[in-house]
N, C-alpha and C positions, 0 to 999 in steps of 0.2 A: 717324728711321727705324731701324728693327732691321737690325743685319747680317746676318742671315737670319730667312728665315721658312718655314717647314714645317707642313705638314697630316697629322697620326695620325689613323689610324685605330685606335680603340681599345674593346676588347670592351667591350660592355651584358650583364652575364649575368642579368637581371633580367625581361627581358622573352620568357620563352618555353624553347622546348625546344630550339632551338637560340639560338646568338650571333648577337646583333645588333651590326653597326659603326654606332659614333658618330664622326665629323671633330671633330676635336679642333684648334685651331689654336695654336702655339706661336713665339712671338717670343724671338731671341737677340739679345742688346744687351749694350755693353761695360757694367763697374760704373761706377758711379755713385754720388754725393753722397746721392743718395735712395732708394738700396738699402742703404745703412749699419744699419738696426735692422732689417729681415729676414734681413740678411746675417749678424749677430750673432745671434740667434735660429737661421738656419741651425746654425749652427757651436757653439750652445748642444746641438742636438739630438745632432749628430756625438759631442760631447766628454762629452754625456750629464753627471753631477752632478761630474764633474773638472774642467769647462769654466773654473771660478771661478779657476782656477791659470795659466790661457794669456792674462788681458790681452785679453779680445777686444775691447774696444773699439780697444787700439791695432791689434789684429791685423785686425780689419774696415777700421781708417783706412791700412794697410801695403797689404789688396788693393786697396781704392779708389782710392788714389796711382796703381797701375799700370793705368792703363786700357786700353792696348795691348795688355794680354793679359790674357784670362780671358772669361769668359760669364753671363750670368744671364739664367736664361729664365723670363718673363714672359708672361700670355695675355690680357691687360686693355693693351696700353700700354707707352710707356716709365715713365709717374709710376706703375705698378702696382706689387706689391712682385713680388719674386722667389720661382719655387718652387722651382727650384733654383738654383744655382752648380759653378763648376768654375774653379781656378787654379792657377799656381804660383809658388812665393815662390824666389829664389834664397838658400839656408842662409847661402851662405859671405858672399855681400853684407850680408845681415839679419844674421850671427850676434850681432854687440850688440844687438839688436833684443830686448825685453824678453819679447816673448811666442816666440819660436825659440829664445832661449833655455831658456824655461819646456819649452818642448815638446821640445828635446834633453836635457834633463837627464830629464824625462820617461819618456822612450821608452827612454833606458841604463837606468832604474831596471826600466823593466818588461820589460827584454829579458836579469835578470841573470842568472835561472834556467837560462839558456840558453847557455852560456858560450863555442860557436862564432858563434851570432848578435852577441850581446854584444860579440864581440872585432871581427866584421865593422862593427857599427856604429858601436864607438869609431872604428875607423879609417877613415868615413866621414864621421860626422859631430862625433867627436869634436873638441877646442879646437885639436890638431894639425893636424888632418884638416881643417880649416874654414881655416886657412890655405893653403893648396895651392892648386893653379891647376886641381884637379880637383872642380867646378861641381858642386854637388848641389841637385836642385829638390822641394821641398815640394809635391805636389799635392794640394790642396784641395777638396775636392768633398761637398755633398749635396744633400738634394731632400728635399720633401715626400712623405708614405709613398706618397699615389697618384699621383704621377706616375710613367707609365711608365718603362721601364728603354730604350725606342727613344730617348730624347732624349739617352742617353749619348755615342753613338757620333760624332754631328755634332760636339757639344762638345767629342770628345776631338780633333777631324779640325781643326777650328776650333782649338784652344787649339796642336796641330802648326803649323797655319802663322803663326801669331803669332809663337810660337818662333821658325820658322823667318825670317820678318821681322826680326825684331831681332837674329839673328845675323847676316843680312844688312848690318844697319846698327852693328856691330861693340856691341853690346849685350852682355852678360854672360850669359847663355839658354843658353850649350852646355853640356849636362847631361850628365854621366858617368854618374850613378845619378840615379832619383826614387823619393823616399820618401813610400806613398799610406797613408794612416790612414781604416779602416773601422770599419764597429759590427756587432754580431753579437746573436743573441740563442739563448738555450739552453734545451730543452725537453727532460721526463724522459721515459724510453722509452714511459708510459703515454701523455703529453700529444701526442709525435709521432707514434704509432701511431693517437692518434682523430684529430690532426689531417686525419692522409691521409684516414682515413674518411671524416669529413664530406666532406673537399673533392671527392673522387670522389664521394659519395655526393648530393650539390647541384648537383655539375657540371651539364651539358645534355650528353644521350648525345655529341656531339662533341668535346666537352672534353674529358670521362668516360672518354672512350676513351683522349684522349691523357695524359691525367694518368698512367692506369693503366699505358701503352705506357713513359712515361718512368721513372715507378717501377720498373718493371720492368728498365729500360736501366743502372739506378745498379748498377753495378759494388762502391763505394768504400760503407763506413757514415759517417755524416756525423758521430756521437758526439752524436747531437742537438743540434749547433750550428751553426743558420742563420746567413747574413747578411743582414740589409736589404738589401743593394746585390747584386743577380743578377750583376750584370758583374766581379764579385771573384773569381769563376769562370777568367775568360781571364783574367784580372792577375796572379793565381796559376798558371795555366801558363807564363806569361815570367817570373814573378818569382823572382829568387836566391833569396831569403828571403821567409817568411811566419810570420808569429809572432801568437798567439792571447793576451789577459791580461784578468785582470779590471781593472775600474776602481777605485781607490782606494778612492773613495767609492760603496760599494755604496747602487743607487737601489732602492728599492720599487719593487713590481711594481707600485704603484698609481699612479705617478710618470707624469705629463705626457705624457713619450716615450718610457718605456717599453712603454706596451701590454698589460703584465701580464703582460711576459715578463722573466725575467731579462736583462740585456743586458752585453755583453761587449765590447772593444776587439778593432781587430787594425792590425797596419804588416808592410807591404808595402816590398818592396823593386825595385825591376826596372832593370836594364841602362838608358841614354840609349840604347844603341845600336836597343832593343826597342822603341821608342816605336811608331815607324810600325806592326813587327808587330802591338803592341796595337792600334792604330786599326783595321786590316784583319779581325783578329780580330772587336774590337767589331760590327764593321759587315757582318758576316757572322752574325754569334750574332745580333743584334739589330735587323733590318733593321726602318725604320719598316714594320706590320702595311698589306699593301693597295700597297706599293711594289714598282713594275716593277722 
């Protein structure tokens, strides 16, 4: 049985001039032995053509160990694969751990340009810093490109009280800082300028309207670099640190998971203390579409 399960309602923009709802149903279930090669396949997309350096086999066999905590939501089943994931790895317990390592040596290299982040993250997750009794949590998360961005918020409310369970039962879970790694992807002022066109221009007059409404509401210029993940949004307003980098291994735009866009890394950084904020946050920004 799933430890939750939730019904989306989620837009058809295909059929008509206005949006039509389609119920979408979504199953959450801890990992599992048979989530092991979508899981790695996940985690291939996140890490994009750098993935080959972080061990994801062991790093797929690290979250699976921990069944207690973390999510993979599934719409077929427990035997179905996952479309997305969400976890986190304690740094300081893992740090021999051959793929945390790979990814904190990582993360200093690409945060050097930076020389206040850089010195923030040596002494966070640096070989000093990873000794200390101050707990830092890796959270792990992605999805398939069309699953909605509502399935975030349960999972983050969900992966909360897991934590909070195992602190309970005197578990190592009490997070000072959590360190979240996103993907980004980069478009030139011509490419983002027709983007908007088209998509207001195919909208349905309801969309149309609000697409135009929120255009209009952006304050900030973005430098023509999206993220995949909408919810990086609020992560980025509690987070201490936010830092943008390319990938080592630059992918072609013709690449698997790319999409034919260039694509770009980012880590995050945010307070323990901020956790629950982000949930509340989440869960306001992105209420399931059709929920009282």
């Amino acid at each position: 049985m799933p430890k939750r399960k939730e019904q989306y309602k989620t837009d058809d923009e295909e059929s008509g001039s206005e949006t039509d709802l389609v119920n979408v149903d979504f199953d959450f279930f801890d990992p599992e032995e048979i989530d092991f090669i979508a899981l790695k396949r996940l985690m291939t997309q996140l890490f994009q053509a750098d993935a080959e350096g972080f061990h994801l086999t062991e790093l797929a066999d690290l979250i699976i160990k921990q069944p207690q905590l973390g999510t993979m939501v599934k719409m077929d089943g427990k035997d179905s694969d996952p479309y997305a994931f969400l976890t986190v790895l304690n740094m300081n317990v893992h740090k021999d751990h051959p793929s945390i390592k790979a990814l904190i040596d990582y993360l200093l290299a690409k945060t050097s340009s930076n020389t206040a982040l850089h010195a923030t993250l040596q002494g966070t997750i640096g070989a000093k810093a990873l000794e200390s009794d101050r707990h830092i949590g890796l959270l792990l998360g992605e999805r398939l490109v069309n699953m909605p961005v509502q399935v975030i918020p349960p999972m983050y409310r969900m992966l909360g009280e897991e934590i909070q369970w195992a602190i309970e039962e005197n578990k190592p879970y009490r997070f000072d800082s959590y360190i979240i790694i996103s993907r980004l992807y980069r478009l030139s002022a011509e490419a983002e300028s027709s983007m908007m066109e088209m998509d207001e221009e195919s909208a349905p007059p309801t969309k149309k309207q609000r697409q135009k409404q929120e255009r209009q509401e952006k304050s900030q210029p973005t430098g023509g670099i999206y993220s995949f993940h909408p919810e990086d949004e609020c992560i980025q307003k509690l987070a201490s640190w936010s830092h943008d980098y390319e990938f080592t291994n630059r992918q072609s735009r013709e690449g698997p998971d790319s999409f034919g866009l260039d694509v770009m890394g980012r880590v995050m950084i945010i307070p323990g203390t901020k956790y629950n904020e982000l949930v509340t946050l989440l869960s306001g920004t992105y209420p399931a579409p059709g929920a009282s």
